[in-house]
Each structure stands twice: as C-alpha cells, then as structure tokens.
N, C-alpha and C positions, 0 to 999 in steps of 0.2 A: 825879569825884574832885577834891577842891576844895584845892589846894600840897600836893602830893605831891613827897618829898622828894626830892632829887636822885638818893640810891640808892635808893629804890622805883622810879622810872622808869628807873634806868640797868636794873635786876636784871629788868624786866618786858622791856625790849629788848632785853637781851641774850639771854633764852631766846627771846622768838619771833623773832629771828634765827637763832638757832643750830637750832630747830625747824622752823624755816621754809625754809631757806637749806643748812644743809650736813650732813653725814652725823648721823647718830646718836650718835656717839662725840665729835663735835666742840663746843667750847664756843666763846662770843662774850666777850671782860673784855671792862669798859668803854675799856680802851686801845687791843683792840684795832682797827688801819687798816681799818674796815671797806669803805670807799670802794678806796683801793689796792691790797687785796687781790682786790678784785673778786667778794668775797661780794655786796655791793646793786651795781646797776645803776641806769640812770636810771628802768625799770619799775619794780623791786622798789621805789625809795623812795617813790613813790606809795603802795603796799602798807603801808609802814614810816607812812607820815602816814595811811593809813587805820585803822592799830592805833592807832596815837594817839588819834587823833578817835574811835573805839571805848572803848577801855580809858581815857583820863585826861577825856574828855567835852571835848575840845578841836578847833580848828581852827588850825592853825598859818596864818598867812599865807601867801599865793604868795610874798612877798618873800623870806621863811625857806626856800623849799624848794629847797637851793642846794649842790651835793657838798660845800662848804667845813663846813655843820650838818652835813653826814653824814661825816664822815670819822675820828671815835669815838662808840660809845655813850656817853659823855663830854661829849662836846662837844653831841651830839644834847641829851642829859639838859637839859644847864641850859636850852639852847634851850626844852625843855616846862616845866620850873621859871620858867624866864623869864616865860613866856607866861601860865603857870597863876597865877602870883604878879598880876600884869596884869590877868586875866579876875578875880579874887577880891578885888581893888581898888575896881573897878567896883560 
C-alpha cells in the first residue's frame, strides 16, 4: 500500500491489537498507552512490525523499533506514514 494515511494505518492497528491482544469486548483508540498498559510487550511488537510489513508492504528499520514508536497507535501511525511517505519518494 503506497502513503497510506495516518488514520488508515492508525484504524488497521488498532483492530489487530485489540483482535490480537485483549478480550472481545475491548477496543485499542489511537491514544490509547499501548506500551504502559502492557497490552504489547517486547514479543508482541515484533508481531505489531510483522503486521506492518504484511498489511502496508513495509519494513520499519531496527532503529524505529523502540517502546518510545510504541507507546500509541498514534505515534506508531505517523512512524508508518513516515516511512511509507520515504519508501514512495524513492
């Protein structure tokens, strides 16, 4: 997927969070502390950058992969907005 906007990528990570990570009933906003709440883990965000690299056709750098990206779907977003806008540059 070639700059995908910031909430198309927030709304695609906040359901496979919320799908992935916590009850049925539970939903992910893009604000919320995903990192502080201890919904992701150091595993799960692996996981979270392999749905990336899945669904938006990207590879986030090692340097990017850091709790501070992870700590809203929010902050993640522009992180893949960033990246995506960068890769589509090229």
């Amino acid at each position: 997927m070639l700059n995908p906007s910031v909430e198309t990528v927030s709304a695609k990570l906040c359901h496979f969070i919320a799908t992935s990570y916590l009850d049925d009933d539970e939903q992910v906003a893009p604000d919320t502390p995903i990192i502080k709440l201890n919904i992701l883990d150091s595993a799960s965000i692996f996981d979270v950058v392999e749905f990336i690299h899945r669904e938006f056709a990207l590879r986030l750098p090692v340097i990017d992969i850091h709790p501070d990206n992870f700590a809203t779907v929010a902050v993640l977003s522009k992180v893949v907005e960033h990246h995506s806008n960068k890769e589509a540059a090229l």
